[in-house]
C-alpha positions in Angstrom: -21.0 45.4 0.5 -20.9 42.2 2.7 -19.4 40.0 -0.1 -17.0 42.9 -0.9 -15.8 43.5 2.7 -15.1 39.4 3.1 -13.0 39.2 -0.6 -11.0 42.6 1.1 -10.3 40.9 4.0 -9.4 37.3 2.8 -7.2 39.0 0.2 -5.0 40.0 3.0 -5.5 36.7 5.0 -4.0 35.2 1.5 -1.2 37.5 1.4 -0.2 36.6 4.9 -0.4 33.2 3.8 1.8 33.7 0.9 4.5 35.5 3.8 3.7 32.6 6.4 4.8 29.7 3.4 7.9 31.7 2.1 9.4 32.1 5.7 8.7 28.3 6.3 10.3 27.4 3.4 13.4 29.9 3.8 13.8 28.2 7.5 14.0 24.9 5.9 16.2 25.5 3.0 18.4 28.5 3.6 18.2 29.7 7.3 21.2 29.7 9.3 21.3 27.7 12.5 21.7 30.2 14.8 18.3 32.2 13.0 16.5 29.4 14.7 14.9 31.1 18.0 14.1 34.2 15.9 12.6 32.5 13.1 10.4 30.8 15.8 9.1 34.1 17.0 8.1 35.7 13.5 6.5 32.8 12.6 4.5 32.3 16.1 3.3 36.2 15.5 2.6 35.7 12.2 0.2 32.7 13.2 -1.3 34.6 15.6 -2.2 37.9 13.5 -3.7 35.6 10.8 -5.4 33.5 13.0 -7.0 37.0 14.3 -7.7 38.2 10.7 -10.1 34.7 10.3 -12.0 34.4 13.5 -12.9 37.8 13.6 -16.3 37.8 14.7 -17.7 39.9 11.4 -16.4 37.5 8.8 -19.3 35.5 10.1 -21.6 38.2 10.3 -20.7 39.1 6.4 -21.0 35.7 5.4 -24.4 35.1 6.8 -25.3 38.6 5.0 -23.5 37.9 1.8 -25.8 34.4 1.4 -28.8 36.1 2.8 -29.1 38.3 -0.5 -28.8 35.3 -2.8 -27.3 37.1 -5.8 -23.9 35.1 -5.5 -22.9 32.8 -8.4 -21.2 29.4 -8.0 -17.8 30.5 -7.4 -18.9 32.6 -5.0 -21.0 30.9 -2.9 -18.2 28.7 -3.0 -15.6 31.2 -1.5 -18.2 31.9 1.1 -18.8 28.6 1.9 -14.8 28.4 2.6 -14.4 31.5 4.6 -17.0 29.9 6.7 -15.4 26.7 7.2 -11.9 28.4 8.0 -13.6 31.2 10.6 -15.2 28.1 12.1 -12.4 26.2 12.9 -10.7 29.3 13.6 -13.2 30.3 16.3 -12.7 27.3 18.1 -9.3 27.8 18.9 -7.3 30.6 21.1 -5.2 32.7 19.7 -2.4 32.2 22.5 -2.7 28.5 21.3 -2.5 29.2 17.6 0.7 31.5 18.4 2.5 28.6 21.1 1.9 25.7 18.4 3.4 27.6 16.1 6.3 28.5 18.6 6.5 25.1 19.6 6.3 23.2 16.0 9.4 25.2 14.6 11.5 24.7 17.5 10.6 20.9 17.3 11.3 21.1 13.9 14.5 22.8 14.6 15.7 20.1 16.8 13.8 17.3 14.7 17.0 18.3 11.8 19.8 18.2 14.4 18.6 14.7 16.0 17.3 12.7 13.4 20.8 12.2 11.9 22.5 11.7 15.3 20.0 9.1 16.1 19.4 11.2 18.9 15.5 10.3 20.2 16.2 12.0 23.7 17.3 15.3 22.0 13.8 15.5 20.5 11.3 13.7 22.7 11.1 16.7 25.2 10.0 19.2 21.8 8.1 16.2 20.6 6.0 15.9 23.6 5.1 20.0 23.7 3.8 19.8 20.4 1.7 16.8 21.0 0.4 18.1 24.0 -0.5 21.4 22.3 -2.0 19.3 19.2 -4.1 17.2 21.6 -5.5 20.8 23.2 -6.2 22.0 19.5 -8.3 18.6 18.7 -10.1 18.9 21.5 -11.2 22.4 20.9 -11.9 22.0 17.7 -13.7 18.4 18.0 -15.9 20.2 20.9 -16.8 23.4 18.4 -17.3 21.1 15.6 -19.1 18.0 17.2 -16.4 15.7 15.9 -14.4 13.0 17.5 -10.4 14.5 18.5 -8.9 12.9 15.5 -11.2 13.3 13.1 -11.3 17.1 14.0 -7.7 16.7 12.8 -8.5 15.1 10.1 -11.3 17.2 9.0 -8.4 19.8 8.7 -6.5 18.5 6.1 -9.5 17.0 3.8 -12.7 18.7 4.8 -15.3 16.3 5.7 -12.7 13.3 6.0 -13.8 10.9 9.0 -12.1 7.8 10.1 -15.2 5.6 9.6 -14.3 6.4 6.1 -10.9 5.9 6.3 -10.5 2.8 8.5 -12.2 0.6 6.1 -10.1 1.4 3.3 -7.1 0.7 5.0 -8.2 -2.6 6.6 -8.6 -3.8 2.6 -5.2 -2.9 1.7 -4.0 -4.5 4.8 -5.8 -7.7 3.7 -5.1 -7.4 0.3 -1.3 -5.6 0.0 0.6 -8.2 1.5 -0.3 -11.2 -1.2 0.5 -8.5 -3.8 3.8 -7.8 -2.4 4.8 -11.8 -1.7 3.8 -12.4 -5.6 5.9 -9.2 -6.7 8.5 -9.6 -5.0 8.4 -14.0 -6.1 7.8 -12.9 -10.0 10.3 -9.5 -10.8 13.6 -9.7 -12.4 16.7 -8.0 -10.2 17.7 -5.2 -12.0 21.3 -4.8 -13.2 23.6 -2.5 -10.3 22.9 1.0 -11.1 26.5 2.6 -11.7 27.7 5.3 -9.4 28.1 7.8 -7.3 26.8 10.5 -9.4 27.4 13.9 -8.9 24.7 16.4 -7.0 25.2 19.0 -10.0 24.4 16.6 -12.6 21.5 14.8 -11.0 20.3 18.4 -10.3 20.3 19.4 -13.8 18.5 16.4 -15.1 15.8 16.8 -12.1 15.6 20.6 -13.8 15.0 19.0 -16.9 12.8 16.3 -16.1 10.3 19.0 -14.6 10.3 21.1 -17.4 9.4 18.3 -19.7 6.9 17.4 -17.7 5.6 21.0 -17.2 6.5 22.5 -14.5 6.8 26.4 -15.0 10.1 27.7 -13.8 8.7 31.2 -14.4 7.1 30.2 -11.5 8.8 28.1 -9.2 11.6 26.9 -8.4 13.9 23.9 -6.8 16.2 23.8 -3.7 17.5 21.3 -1.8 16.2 20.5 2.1 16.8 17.8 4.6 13.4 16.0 3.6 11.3 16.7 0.3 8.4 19.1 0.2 7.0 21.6 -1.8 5.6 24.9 -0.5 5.3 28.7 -1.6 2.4 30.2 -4.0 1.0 29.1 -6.4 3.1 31.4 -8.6 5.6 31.5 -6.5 6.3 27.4 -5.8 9.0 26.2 -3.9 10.0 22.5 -4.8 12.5 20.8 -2.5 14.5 17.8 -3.1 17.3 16.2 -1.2 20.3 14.1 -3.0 22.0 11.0 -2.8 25.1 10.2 -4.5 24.5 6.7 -4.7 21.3 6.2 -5.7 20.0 9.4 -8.0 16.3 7.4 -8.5 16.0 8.7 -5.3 16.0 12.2 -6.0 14.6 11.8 -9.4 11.3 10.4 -8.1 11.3 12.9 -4.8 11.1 15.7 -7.5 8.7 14.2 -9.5 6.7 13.5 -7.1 7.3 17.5 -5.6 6.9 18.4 -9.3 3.1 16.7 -9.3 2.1 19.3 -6.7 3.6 22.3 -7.7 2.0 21.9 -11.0 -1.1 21.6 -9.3 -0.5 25.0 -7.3 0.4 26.5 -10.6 -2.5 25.0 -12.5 -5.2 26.6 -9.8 -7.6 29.4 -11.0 -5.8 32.3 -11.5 -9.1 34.3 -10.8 -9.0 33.8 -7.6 -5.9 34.1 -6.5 -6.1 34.6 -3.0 -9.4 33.9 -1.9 -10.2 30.3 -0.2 -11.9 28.8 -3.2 -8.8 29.7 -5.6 -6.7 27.3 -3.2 -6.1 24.1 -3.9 -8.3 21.1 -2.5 -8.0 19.3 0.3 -4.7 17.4 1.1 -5.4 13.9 -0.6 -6.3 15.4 -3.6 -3.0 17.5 -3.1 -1.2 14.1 -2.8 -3.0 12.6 -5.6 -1.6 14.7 -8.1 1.9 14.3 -7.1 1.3 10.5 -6.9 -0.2 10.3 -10.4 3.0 12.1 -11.8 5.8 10.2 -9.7 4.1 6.7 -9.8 1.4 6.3 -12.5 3.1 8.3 -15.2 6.2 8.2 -14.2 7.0 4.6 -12.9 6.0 3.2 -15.9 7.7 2.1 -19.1 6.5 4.5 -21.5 8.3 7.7 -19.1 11.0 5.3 -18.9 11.5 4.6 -23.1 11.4 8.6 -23.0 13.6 9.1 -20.0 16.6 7.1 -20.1 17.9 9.2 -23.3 17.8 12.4 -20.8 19.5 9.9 -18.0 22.4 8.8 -20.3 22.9 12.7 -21.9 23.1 14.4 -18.1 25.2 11.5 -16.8 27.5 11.1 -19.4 26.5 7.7 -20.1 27.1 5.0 -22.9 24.2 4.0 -24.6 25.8 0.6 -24.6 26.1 0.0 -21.3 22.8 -2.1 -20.6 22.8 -0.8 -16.9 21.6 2.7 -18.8 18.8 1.0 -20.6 15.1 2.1 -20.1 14.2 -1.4 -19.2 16.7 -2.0 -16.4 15.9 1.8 -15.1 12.5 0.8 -15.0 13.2 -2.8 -13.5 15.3 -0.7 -10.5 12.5 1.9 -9.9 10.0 -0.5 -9.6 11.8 -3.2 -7.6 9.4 -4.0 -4.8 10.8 -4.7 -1.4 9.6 -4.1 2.4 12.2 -1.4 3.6 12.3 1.0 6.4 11.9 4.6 5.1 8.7 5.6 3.9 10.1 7.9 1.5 12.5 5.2 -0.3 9.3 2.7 -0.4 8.2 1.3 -3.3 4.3 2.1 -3.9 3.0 -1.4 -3.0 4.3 -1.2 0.4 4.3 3.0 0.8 0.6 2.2 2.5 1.8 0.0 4.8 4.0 2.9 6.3 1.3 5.3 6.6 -1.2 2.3 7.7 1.2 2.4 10.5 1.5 5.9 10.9 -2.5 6.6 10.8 -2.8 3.9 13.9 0.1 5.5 16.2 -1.2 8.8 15.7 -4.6 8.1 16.5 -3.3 6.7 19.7 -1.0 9.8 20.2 -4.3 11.9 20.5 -6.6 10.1 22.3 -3.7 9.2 25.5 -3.3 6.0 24.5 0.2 6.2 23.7 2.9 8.5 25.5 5.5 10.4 23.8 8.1 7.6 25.6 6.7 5.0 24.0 6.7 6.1 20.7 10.0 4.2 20.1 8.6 0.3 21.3 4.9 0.8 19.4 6.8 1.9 16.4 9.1 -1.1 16.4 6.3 -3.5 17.1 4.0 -1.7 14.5 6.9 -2.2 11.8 7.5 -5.8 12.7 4.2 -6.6 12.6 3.6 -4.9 9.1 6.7 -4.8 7.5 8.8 -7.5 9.6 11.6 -5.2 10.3 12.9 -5.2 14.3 13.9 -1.1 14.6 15.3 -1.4 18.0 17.5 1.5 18.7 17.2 2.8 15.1 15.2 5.6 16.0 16.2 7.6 12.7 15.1 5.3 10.1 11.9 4.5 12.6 10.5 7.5 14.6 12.2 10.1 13.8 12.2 9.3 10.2 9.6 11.8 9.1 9.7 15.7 10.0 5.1 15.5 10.1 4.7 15.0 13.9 7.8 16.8 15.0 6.2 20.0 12.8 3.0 19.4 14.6 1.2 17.5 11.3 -0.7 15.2 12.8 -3.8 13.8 10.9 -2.2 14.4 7.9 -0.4 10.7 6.9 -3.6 9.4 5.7 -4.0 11.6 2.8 -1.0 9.8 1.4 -2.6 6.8 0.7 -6.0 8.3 0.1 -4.2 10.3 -2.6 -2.3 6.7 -4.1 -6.4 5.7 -4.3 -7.4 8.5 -6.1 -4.6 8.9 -8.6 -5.2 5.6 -9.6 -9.3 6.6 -10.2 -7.3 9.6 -12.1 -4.9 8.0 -14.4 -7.7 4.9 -15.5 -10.2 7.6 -15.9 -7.5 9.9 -18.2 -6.1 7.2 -20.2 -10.0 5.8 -21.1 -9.9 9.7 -21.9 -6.8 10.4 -23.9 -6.0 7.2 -26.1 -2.6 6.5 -26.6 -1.4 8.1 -23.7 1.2 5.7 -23.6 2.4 6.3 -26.4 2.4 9.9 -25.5 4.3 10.0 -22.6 7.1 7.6 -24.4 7.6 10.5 -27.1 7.7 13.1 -24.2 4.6 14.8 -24.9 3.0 15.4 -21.8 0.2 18.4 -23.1 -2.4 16.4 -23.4 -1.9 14.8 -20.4 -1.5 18.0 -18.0 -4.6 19.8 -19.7 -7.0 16.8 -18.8 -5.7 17.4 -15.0 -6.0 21.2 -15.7 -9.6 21.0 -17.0 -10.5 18.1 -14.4 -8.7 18.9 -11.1 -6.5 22.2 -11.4 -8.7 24.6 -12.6 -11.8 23.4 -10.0 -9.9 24.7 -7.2 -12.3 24.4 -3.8 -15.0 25.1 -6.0 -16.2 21.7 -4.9 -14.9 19.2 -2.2 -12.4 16.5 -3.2 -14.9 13.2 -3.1 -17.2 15.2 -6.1 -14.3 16.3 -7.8 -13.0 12.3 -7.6 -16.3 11.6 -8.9 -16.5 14.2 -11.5 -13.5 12.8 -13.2 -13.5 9.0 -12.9 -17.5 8.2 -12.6 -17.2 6.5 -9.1 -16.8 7.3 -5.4 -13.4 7.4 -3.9 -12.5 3.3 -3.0 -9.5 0.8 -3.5 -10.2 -1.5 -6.9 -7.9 1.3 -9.3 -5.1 0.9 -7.0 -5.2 -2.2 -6.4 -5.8 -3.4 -9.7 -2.6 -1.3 -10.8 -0.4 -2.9 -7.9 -1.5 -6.1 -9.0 -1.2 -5.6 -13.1 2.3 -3.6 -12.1 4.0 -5.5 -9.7 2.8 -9.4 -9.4 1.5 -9.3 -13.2 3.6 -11.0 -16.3 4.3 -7.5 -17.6 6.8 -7.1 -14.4 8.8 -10.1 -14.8 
């Protein structure tokens, strides 16, 4: 009865999950401005009734009972094991803090939209510096439950067992290694030929519907919208892609859905079994972002997608075949041009970890009161200076306010970016070794193969097992930087770019 009474109750903990996701998107794609304040509210009360539903005190009494019998089979145990690490984490924390960070997060986030295009820091500092102080309150109860540092009781939240004595070392090697790479890439590649334009939204929309289908996204299943900054959200068979456009530069969208398309093919990939429960959810957040990575940049960056994408680029843009600034090589010259820039979104994938490098350091200052809210603006300038060499000043939207992750009250989360560019490097070595002539594959379009070695090796696992074995499952080798870098190098600075 005890393992029946937890899979009741986390059945409806999923199901106000499923609500919780589908409001959050809604705010962000198709809310009114004035729905704001209200939306706020339902959110904040939805937090707190789930938040109830998880630390109640006889999930843990269940669970202790449940494992005590020792009749569970893998999967189970596994669920278990979840519950457990969610009721934890959930017991640590207040309810009436779970409900004001919520409160506090969307109304940031609310303000975050208005400001960021206005350039407007001071309209968002005041929010910003609420949900900080209410993030700072959550690390601290959690590191104190959990015997962890602050930030690596954030941490721990996105990627279970994920420590910055892991993470730190990594990123000190691609700090040491990445800028070489990028000097030589940036010395050796060709400059592409001017990409015609503007484009129209509607047709770059259709070919991003396209693209995804080819690939293998399920629009039984999901579905694609357009928001101020990309995400993807929903169930998993009820995904929500999000993309936004620009006229001027449609490799811009077309890799924000790719990459979006990457994790909602994951979502829709998960065990359908255990739909609902903890262990039919997908794994921690850097091996979330390594499967959209291993779509938008290993698959999709390369010259095989390109030989079988231009074709579909030409037909949805009315373009002549002719015109050499439509030919798969020059597509593929101007989405791999490598070049420090501002936004980390627009960054090409040798310098995308110096932008979270620099995130991951600011942040970890945010939480331990190093750094104030007011001074967000000076470290971040001098942080990009240092790693990127551009001077910011007075640019707040394309420096602080660029990203929507602290103003939503996601902090600890930027590190599983790059964590995820490491291990869908691992991923794609380890599945081309796998699948031979995947290459070739991909350049006729046929992705099958492909998606069923992820669905066999990542998908399906669900939390049956915790990211770093399922890394090593797959690719035969602990989680570290040689793939990547090896890639960057072979990429970018290699013959085969020039």
């Amino acid at each position: 009865m005890s393992y029946a009474a937890l899979h009741k109750a986390f059945e409806e903990i999923g199901r106000l999950a499923h609500a919780q996701a589908i409001l959050a998107w809604d705010e962000a794609v198709m809310m009114p401005v004035g729905g704001g304040a209200a939306r706020a509210e339902a959110l904040a009360t939805l937090a707190g009734i789930a938040h109830r539903r998880v630390a109640d005190e006889r999930i843990g009494e269940w669970a202790e009972a449940a494992l005590a019998k020792g009749d569970l089979d893998e999967w189970r145990q596994a669920n278990v094991r979840e519950m457990l690490r969610a009721w934890r984490r959930a017991r640590a924390l207040p309810e009436s803090l779970v409900v004001e960070s919520s409160r506090a997060n969307a109304l940031s986030e609310q303000a975050w939209r208005v400001a960021r295009p206005a350039n407007d820091w001071n309209a968002v500092a005041k929010p910003l510096a609420k949900v900080l102080e209410l993030t700072r309150s959550k690390a601290q109860a959690l590191a104190e439950a959990l015997q962890l540092d602050a930030y690596d009781a954030l941490l721990d939240g996105y990627e279970a067992g994920l420590r910055c004595a892991f993470v730190t070392p990594l990123f000190e090697r691609l700090k040491a290694a990445l800028p070489n790479i990028i000097d030589r890439a940036i010395g050796a590649q060709r400059p592409a030929l001017p990409l015609p334009g503007p484009v129209a939204i509607p047709r770059q929309e259709a070919l991003a519907r396209r693209l995804m289908e080819r690939v293998g996204f399920d629009f039984e299943r999901g579905r694609l919208d357009v928001t101020h900054h990309p995400f993807c959200g929903g169930d998993p068979d009820d995904v929500r892609v999000t993309t936004r456009y620009n006229a001027d530069n449609f490799l811009e969208a077309m890799f924000a859905v790719l990459h979006e398309t990457g994790h909602g093919m994951y979502e829709q990939g998960l065990p359908a079994a255990w739909r609902g429960q903890p262990v039919g959810r997908s794994g921690g957040m850097a091996l979330h972002e390594s499967q959209s990575l291993f779509m938008e940049q290993q698959v999709c960056r390369s010259p095989a997608f390109f030989d079988f994408a231009a074709p579909l680029v030409r037909e949805a843009f009315g373009a002549d075949a002719a015109d050499a600034r439509w030919a798969a090589a020059n597509l593929h010259r101007a989405a791999t041009r490598v070049e420090r820039s501002r936004i980390r979104v627009e960054a090409d994938e040798a310098t995308y970890p110096l932008h979270v490098i620099l995130r991951y350091e600011l942040e970890q200052a945010l939480i331990d009161g190093r750094l104030a809210v007011a001074d967000i603006p000076d470290a971040w300038n001098a942080a990009t200076q240092a790693l990127l060499g551009f001077d910011l000043e007075g640019e707040h939207r394309d420096g602080c306010m660029q990203d929507v992750h602290w103003f939503g009250g996601l902090c600890g989360y930027f590190p599983t970016y790059t964590l995820g560019a490491l291990a869908a490097a691992q991923l794609h070595r380890a599945a081309a070794a796998a699948l031979p002539g995947l290459a070739d594959a991909v350049r006729g379009g046929e992705f099958e193969a492909l998606v069923g070695w992820l669905r066999h090796n990542v998908h399906s696992v669900g939390r049956l097992r915790d990211t770093s074995v399922i890394i090593e499952a797959a690719t035969g080798e602990q989680l570290g930087a040689d793939a990547l870098l090896t890639h960057l190098d072979a990429r970018y600075a290699g013959a085969a770019h020039v």
